[in-house]
N, C-alpha and C positions, 0 to 999 in steps of 0.2 A: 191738187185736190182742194186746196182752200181755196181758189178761186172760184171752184167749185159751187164751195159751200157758201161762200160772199153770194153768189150771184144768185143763188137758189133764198136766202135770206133778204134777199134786198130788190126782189123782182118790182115789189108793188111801189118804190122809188124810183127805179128805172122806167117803168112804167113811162108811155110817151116816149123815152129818149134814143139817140141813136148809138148803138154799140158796136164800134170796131175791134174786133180781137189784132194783137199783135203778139211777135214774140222772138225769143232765139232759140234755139234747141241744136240736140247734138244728133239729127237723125228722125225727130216724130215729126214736124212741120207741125201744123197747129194740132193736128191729130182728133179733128174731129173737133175739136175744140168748139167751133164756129156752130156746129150743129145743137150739139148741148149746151151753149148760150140761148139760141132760138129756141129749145125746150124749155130750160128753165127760163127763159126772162120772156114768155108768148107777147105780152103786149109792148114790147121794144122792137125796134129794127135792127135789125145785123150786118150790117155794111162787110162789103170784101177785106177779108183779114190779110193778114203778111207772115209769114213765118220766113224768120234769118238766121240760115246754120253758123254756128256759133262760130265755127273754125272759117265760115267766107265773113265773118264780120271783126274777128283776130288778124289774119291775114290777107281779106281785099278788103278796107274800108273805104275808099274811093267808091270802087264798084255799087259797095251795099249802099253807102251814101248817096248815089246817084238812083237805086233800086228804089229808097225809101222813098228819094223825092218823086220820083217817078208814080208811086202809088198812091202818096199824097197828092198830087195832082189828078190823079183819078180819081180820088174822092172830092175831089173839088174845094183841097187846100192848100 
């Protein structure tokens, strides 16, 4: 919820910029998350988030390592 509340605060600085949601969780994935970025922050861009279960980033970190680079590479970094 206080990301929440940051992004809902601080839309007209993000304003122009581009915002990729990321995250770890035990089960929600980004949970919508990405959608209510785009509500609150209207004149930002929202780029393809990443959600990484907490227990495949504990116990496969190779894998998720290759996952993240993988998606950074689709964003074109």
């Amino acid at each position: 919820m206080i990301m929440y509340t940051f992004f809902e605060e601080n839309a007209d600085g993000l304003a122009g910029k581009t915002l990729i949601p990321f995250s770890t969780h035990a089960g929600s994935g980004l949970s919508g998350f990405d959608r209510k970025l785009s509500d609150a922050c209207l004149n930002s861009t929202v780029g393809t988030g990443l959600a990484i279960a907490g227990t495949d980033a504990q116990n496969n970190p190779d894998s998720v390592r290759q996952n993240v680079n993988d998606w950074l590479s689709e964003l074109g970094y």
